[in-house]
C-alpha positions as CSV (number, residue, x, y, z in Angstrom):
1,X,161.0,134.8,121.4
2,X,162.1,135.5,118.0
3,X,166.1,135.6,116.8
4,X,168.5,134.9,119.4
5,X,171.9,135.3,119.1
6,X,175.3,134.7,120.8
7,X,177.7,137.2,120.0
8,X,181.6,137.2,121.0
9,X,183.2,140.2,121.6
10,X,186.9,139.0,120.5
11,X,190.2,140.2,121.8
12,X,191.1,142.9,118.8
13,X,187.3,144.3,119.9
14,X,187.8,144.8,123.2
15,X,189.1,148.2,123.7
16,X,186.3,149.6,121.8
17,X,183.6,147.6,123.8
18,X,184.8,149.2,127.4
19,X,184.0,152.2,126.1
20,X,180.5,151.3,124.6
21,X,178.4,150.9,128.1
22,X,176.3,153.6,129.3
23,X,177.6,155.0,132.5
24,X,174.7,153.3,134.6
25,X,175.8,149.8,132.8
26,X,172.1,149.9,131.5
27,X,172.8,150.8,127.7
28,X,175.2,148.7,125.4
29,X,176.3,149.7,121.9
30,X,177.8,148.0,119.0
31,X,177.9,147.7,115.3
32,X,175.2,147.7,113.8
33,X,176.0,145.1,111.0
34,X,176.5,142.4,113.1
35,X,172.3,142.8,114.3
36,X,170.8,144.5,110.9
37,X,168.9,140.8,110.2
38,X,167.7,141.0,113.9
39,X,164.8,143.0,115.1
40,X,164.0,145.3,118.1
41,X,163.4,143.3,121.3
42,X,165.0,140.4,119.9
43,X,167.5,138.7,122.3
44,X,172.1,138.8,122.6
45,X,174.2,137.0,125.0
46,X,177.1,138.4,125.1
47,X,180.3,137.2,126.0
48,X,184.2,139.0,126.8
49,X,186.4,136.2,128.0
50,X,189.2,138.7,127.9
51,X,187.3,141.8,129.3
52,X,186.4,139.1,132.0
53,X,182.4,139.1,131.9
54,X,179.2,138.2,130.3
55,X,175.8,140.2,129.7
56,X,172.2,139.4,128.6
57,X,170.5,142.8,126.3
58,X,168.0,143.1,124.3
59,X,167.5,145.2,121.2
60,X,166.3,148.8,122.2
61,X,167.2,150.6,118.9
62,X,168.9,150.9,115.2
63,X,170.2,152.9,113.0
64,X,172.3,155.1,115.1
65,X,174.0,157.6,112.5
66,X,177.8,157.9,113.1
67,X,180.5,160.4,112.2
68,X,183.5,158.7,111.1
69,X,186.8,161.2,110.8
70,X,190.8,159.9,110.3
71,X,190.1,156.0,111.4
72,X,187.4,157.0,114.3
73,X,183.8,157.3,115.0
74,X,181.7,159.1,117.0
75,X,178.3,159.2,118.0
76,X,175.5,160.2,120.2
77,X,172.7,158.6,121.6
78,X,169.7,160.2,120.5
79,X,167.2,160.0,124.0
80,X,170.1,160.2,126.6
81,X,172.1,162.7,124.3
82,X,175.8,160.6,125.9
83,X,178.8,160.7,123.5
84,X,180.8,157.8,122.2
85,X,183.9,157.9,120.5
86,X,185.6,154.3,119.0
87,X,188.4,153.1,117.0
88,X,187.8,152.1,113.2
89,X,185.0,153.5,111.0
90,X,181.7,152.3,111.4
91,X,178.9,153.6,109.7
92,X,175.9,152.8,111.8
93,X,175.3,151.4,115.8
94,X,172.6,149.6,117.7
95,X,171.7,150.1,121.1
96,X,170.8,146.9,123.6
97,X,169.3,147.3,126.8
98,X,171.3,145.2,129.4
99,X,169.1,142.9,131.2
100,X,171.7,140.9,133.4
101,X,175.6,141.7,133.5
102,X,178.0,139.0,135.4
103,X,181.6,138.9,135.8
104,X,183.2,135.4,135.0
105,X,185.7,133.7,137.0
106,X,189.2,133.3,136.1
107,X,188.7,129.6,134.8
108,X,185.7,129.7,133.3
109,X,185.5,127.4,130.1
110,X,184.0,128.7,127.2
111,X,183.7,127.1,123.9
112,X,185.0,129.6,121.4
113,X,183.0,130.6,118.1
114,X,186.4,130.3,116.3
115,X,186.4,132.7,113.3
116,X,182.8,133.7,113.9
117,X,182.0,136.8,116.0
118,X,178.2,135.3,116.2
119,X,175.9,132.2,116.0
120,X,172.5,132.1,116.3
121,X,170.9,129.8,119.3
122,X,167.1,130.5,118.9
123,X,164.7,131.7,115.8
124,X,164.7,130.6,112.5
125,X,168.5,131.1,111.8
126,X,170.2,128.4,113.6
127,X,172.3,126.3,112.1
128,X,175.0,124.8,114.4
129,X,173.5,122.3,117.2
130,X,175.7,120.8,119.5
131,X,178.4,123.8,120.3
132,X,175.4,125.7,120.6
133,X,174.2,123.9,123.3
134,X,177.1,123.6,125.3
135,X,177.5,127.6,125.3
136,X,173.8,127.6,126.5
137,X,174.6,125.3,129.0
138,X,177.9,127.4,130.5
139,X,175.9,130.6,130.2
140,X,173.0,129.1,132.4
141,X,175.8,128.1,134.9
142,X,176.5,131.2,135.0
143,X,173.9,133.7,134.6
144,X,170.4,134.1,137.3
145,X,167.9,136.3,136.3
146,X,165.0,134.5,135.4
147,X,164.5,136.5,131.8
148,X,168.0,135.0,131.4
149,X,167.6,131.6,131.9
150,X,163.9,131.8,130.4
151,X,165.4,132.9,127.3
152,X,168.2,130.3,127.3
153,X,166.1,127.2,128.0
154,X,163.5,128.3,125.2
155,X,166.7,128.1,123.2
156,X,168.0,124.7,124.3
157,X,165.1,123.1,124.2
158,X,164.7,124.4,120.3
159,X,168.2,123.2,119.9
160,X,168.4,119.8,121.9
161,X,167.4,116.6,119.8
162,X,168.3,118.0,116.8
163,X,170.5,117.8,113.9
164,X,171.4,119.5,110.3
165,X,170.7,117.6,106.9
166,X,170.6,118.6,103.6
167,X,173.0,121.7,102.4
168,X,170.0,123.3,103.3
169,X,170.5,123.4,106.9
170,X,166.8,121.4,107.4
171,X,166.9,119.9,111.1
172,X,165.9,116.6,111.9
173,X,165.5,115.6,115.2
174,X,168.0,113.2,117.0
175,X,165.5,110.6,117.8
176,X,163.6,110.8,114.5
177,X,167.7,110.4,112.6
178,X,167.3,107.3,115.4
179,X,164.6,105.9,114.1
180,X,165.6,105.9,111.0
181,X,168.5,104.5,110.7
182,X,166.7,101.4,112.9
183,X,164.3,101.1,109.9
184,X,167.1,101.7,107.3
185,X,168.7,98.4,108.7
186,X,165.6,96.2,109.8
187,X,165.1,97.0,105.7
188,X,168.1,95.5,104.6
189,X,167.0,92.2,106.9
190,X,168.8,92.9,110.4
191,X,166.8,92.7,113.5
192,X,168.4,94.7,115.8
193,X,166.5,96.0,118.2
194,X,165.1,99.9,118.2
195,X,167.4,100.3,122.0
196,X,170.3,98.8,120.6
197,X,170.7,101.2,118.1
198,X,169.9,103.7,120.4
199,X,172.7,102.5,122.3
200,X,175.7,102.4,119.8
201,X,174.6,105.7,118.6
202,X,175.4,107.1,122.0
203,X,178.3,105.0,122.6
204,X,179.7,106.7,118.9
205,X,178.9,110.2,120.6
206,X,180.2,109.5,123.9
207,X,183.5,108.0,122.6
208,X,184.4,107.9,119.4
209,X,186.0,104.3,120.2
210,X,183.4,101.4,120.2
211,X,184.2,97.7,120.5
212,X,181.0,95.4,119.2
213,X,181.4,91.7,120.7
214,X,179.8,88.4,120.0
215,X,179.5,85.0,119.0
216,X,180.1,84.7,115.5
217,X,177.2,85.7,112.9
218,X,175.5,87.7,115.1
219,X,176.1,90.8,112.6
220,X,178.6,93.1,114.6
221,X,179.9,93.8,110.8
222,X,176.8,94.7,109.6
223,X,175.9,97.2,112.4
224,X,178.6,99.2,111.4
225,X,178.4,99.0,107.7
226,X,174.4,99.6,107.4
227,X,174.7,102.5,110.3
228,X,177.4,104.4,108.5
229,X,175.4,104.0,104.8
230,X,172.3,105.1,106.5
231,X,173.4,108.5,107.4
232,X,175.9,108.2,103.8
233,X,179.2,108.5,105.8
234,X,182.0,107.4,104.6
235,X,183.0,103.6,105.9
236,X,186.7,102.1,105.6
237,X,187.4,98.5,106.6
238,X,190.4,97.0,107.7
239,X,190.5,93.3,108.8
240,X,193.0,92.3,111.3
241,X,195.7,89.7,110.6
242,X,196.9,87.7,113.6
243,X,200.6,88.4,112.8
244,X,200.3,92.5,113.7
245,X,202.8,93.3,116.7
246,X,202.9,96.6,116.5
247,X,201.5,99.7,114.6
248,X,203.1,99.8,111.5
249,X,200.7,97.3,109.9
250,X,198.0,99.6,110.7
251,X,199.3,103.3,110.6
252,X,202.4,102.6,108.6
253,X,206.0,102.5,107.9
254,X,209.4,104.3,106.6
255,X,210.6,102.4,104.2
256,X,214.3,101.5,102.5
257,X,214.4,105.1,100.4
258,X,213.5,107.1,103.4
259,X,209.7,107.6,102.4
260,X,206.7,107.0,104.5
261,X,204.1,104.1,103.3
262,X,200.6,105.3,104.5
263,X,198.1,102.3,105.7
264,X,194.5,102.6,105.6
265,X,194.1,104.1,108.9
266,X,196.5,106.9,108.2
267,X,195.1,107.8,104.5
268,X,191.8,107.7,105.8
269,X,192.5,109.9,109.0
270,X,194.0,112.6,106.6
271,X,191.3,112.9,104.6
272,X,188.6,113.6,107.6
273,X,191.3,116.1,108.8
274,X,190.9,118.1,105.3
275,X,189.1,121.4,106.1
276,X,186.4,120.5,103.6
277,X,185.2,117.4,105.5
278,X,185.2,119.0,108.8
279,X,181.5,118.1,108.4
280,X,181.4,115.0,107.2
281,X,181.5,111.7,109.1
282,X,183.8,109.2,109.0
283,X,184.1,105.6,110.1
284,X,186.9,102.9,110.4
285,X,186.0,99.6,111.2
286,X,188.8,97.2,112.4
287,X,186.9,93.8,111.8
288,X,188.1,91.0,114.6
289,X,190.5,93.3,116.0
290,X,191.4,90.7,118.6
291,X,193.2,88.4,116.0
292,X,196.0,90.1,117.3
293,X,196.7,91.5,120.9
294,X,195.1,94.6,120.8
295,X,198.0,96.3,123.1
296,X,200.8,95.1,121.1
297,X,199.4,97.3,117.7
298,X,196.9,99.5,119.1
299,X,198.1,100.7,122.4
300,X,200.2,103.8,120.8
301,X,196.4,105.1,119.0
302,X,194.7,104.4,122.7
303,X,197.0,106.9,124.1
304,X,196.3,109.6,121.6
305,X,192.6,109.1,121.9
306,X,193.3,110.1,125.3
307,X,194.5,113.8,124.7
308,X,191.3,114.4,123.4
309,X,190.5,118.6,124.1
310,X,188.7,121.4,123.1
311,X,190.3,124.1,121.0
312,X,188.4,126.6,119.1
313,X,185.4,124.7,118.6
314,X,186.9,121.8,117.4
315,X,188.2,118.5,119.6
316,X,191.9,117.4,118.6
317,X,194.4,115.3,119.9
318,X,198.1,114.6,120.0
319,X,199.5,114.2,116.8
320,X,199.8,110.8,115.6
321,X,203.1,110.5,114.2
322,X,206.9,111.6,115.2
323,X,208.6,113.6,112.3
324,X,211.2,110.6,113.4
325,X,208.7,107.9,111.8
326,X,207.9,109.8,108.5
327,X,210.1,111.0,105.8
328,X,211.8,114.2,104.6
329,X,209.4,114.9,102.3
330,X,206.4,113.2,104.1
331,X,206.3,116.0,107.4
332,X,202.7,117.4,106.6
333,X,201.8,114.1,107.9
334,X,203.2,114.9,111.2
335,X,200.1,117.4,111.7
336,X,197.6,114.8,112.1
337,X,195.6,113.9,115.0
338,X,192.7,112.2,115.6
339,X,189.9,114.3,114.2
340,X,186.9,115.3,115.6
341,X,184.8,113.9,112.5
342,X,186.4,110.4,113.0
343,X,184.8,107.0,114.3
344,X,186.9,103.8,114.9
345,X,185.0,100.7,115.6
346,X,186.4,97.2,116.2
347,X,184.5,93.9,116.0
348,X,185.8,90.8,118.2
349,X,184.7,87.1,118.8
350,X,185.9,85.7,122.1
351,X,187.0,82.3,121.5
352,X,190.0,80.1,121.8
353,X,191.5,82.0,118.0
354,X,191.6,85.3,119.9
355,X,193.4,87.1,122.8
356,X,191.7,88.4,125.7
357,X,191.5,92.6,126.7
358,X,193.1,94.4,128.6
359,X,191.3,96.5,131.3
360,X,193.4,99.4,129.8
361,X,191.5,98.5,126.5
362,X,188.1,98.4,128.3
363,X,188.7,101.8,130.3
364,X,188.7,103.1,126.8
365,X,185.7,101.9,125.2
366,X,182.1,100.8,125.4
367,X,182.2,97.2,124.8
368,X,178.8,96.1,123.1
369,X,177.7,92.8,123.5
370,X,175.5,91.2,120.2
371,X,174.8,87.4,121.6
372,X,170.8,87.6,121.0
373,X,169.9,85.8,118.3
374,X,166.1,85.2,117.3
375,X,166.3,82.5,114.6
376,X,162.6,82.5,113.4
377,X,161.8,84.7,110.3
378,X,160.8,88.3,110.6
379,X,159.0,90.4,108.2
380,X,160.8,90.9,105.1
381,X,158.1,93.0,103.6
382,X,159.5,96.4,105.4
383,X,159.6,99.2,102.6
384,X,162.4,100.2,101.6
385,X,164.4,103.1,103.4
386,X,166.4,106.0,102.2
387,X,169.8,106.8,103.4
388,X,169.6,110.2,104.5
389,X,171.9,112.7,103.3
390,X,174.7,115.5,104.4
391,X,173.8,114.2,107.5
392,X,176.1,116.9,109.4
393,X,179.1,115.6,111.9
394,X,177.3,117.4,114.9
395,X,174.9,113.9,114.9
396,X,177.8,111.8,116.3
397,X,180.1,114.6,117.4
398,X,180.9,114.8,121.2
399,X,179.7,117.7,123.4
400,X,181.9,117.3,126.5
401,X,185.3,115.3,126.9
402,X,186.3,116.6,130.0
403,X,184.2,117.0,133.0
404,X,185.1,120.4,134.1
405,X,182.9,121.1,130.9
406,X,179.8,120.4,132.8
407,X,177.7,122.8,133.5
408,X,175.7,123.1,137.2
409,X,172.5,122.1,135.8
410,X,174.1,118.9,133.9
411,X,176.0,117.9,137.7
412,X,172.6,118.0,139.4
413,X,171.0,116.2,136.9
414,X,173.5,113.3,137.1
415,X,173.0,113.3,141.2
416,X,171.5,109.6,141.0
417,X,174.1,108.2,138.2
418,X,176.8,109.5,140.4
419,X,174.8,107.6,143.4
420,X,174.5,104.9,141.4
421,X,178.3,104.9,140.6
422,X,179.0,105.3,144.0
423,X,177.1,102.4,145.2
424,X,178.3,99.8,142.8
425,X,182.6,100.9,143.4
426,X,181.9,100.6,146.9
427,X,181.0,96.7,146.0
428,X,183.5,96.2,143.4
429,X,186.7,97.9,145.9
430,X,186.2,94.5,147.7
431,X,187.8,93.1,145.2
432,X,190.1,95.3,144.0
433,X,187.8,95.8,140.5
434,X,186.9,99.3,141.2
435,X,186.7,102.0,138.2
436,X,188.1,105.1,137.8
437,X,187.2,108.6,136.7
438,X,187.7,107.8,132.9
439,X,184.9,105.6,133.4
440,X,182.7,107.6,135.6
441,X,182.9,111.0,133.3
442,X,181.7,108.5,129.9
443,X,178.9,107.1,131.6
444,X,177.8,110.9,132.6
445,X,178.4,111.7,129.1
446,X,176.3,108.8,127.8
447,X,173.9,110.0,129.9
448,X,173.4,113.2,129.2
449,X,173.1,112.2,125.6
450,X,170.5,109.9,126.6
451,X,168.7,112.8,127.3
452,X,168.5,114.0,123.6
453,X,166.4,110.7,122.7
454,X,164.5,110.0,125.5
455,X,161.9,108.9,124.2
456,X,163.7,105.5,122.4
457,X,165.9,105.0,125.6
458,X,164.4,105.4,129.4
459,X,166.6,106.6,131.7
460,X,167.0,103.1,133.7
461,X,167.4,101.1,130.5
462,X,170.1,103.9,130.0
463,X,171.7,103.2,133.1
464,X,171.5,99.3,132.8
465,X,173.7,99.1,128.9
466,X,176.4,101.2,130.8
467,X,176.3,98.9,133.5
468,X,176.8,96.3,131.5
469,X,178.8,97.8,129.1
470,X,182.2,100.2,131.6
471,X,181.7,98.4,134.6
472,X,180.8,94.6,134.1
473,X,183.6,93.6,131.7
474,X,186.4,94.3,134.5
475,X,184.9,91.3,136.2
476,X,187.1,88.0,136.4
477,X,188.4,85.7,138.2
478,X,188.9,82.4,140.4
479,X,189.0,84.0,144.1
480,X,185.6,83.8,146.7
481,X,186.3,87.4,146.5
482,X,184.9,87.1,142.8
483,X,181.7,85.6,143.7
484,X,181.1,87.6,146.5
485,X,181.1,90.6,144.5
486,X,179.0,89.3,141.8
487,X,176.1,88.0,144.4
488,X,176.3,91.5,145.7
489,X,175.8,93.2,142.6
490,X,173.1,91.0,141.8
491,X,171.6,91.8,145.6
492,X,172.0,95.7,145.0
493,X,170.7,95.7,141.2
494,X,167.7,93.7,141.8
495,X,166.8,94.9,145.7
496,X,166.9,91.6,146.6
497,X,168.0,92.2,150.1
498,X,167.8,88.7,151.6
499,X,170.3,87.4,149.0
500,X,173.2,86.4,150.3
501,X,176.6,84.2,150.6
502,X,175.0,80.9,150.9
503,X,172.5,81.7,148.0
504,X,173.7,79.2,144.9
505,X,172.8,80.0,141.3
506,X,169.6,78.3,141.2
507,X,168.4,80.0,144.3
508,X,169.1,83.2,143.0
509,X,167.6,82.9,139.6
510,X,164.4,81.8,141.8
511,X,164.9,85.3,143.6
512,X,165.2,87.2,140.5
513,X,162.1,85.7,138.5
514,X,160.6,88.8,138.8
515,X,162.8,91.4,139.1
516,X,162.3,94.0,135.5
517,X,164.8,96.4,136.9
518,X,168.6,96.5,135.4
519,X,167.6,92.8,133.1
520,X,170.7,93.3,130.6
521,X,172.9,93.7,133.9
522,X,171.6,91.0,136.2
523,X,171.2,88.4,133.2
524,X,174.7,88.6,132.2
525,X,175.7,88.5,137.1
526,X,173.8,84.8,136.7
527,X,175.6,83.6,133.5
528,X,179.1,85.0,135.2
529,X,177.7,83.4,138.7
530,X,176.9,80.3,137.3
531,X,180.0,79.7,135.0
532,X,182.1,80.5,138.9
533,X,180.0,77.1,140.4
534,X,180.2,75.1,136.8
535,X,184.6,76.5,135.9
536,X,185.6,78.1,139.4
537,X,186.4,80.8,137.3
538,X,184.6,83.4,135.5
539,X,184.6,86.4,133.4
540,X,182.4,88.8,131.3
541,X,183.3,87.0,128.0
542,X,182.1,84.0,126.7
């Protein structure tokens, strides 16, 4: 396949490239230093967003000699003898043959290469991973001729599972960075499993919001401390005090001579928005964030994770602060949002010294739950492991925050989640618990990242920590309608059709004895089924 290249025709360029088709749309011509490291029959998409269309060409020839006169230059195609004339002065041109040329709808989204003009997408130049392979993805939405789409899935599949490290763009693949950072922490003497760090990685990627719950001990602290040092990103802890009410103790405050006093969050948030870091990672952990209730000093940070979109490349947010709560002097602050480099992470026990969630909290996260707890020894000869280094930002960084940025392939691929989805609403409407389409577009999202390590995480297990994680923890409550709705979930998880009503918890944990599918989901159903019968209430929580 060779080089492949995407290549942007930008809004200052598109005059001259109306001008540069052949008059049978079969020849394409353009500068000839943007190609000069590519060869002949080597691959370009290219793509006009404001001349309206896209086109698929191949290098025919190079070195076109030009006459540039007075800010102009002309040309002429040697074999078809056709004249060109263009603005600006441009010493040599390339010809492409067009293989497949497509108009693009009005409100087509397309991922812009920012200041670039290219990027390469197959060969031995690429750099960039993730952008890359949601351009692929809206050009295979788009385009239909089977060189096309041969030529982009070659492509993805170079670029999927992969990741730059080093400053000298090496790539390592996204279930090998996996694997080990797994045996980066099993060295330091943590035994979390090989899945569950499978699984807060793509919780980190599908959200950069993760809440890690648990009994006490259980090492919620250390996941985030030892993940973060095993790709060397930067870590900043902040334990929260019972007292907080409201954001000031965690963003900041004006004080008495007009000034602004920066908190952690804030100081740290402004140095991961610094151009020079846009590649770096950067994590904040809030350790037992549940001290204090989460909506009273959290709620106004919630929100602006929510304006999460795409511009230029990049994925920004509201801005974080009012030039109202910063000082004269103190208004560059008012430019910062919540960066796309940026990981927040908070910790909770659930016990009688903590508040409870909201389900506007939950909507808005993946809530992890760390209660296994193996107390016999492991091995504690493991060899030491490495941190890896420069590990770039496009490891953790998101490839999709809305889902009008799905492409057709990733919707038809996501036909049984959405069944899925489908299924277990209908059951949870009868109680009023049913989810929304925040909740629905993250668990896409999670698992399409799945994809990227398939080989640590199957797609069911997949399925069953999202389960467990968006949908279970809006379960609670005292009413028969509670119950009913858990002994139906358990009925439709575990195909256990002749469960039913009457069923009590040790009848159904006889049923289940040897159901293997969805076990992280249906184990957590009996402990909230049997807390109903033992409390006559129940909930997700311990």
């Amino acid at each position: 396949m060779g080089n492949t290249k995407i290549y942007e025709i930008k809004t200052r360029a598109n005059q001259n490239a109306s001008v540069l088709f052949s008059k049978d749309k079969r020849n394409f011509y353009w500068n000839h230093a943007q190609f000069q490291s590519m060869d002949l029959g080597e691959h370009v998409f290219f793509v006009n967003k404001t001349g309206g269309y896209v086109f698929h060409a191949v290098i025919d020839k190079k070195e076109i000699s030009t006459t540039v006169n007075n800010g102009s230059t002309k040309f002429k195609d040697p074999d078809t003898q056709d004249n060109y004339t263009v603005d600006g002065e441009w010493p040599q041109f390339i010809r492409l043959n067009i293989i497949e040329y497509k108009e693009i709808p009005a409100d087509w989204y397309w991922l812009s290469l920012g200041n670039s003009e290219s990027t390469y997408i197959g060969g031995n130049n690429v750099q960039t991973i993730e952008n890359n392979v949601l351009r692929i993805k809206k050009l295979l939405g788009l385009l239909t001729d089977n060189r096309s789409r041969d030529i982009l899935l070659s492509c993805e599949q170079q670029l999927t599972n992969q990741v730059s490290i080093g400053t000298g763009g090496a790539i390592m693949p996204f279930s090998l960075m996996v694997k080990n950072i797994h045996k980066y922490i099993a060295a330091k003497g943590f035994q979390f499993s090989l899945e569950d760090i499978a699984n807060y990685y793509l919780c980190l990627k599908t959200k950069p919001f993760v809440i890690l719950a648990g009994i006490s001990g259980t090492g919620k602290t250390q996941l985030v401390r030892l993940f973060a040092e095993a790709i060397n990103a930067k870590l900043e802890p902040i334990p929260v005090k019972p007292d907080w009410t409201d954001n000031t103790d965690l963003v900041g405050y004006k004080n008495l001579q007009g000034s602004f006093e920066g908190k952690k969050l804030i100081n740290i948030i402004a140095e991961a928005c610094k151009e020079e870091n846009a590649n770096k990672v950067f994590f904040v952990l809030l350790d037992e964030m549940n001290l204090a209730r989460v909506e009273h000093y959290f709620s106004d940070f919630l929100s602006v994770i929510e304006t999460r979109q795409k511009d230029d490349g990049r994925i920004v947010t509201d801005k974080i602060l009012h030039k109202t709560e910063v000082g004269q002097n103190d208004q560059e602050l008012c430019k910062l949002y919540f960066p796309d480099n940026f990981y927040l992470v908070g910790t909770v026990n659930m016990d009688e010294t903590t508040h409870p969630f909201s389900r506007k909290v939950l909507d808005r996260a993946n809530s992890i739950e760390l209660n296994e707890v193996h107390l016999k020894w492991h091995n504690t000869d493991l060899p030491e492991v490495e941190p890896l280094n420069d590990v770039e930002n496009d490891f953790l960084k998101a490839s999709y925050v809305l889902s009008r940025e799905l492409s057709t392939e990733d919707k038809n691929s996501l036909s049984p989640v959405l069944e899925k989805l489908v299924e277990l609403n209908d059951i949870l409407k009868k109680a009023d618990l049913q989810f929304g389409y925040r909740v629905r577009d993250e668990i896409c999202f999670y698992m399409l990242y799945r994809k990227n390590i398939y080989d640590i995480l199957p797609f069911e297990t997949a399925l069953d920590f999202q389960i467990m994680q968006k949908i279970l923890p809006r379960i609670q409550g005292s009413s028969q309608r509670i119950k009913r709705v858990i002994i139906e979930l358990i009925k439709h998880l575990s195909g256990k059709n002749d469960i039913n009503d009457s069923y009590n918890y040790d009848a159904i944990e006889e049923a289940l004895s040897n159901v293997v599918t969805y076990p992280k989901s249906l184990s957590k159903l009996l402990f909230m089924l049997r807390r109903f019968e033992d409390d006559g209430f129940t909930s997700f929580w311990l």
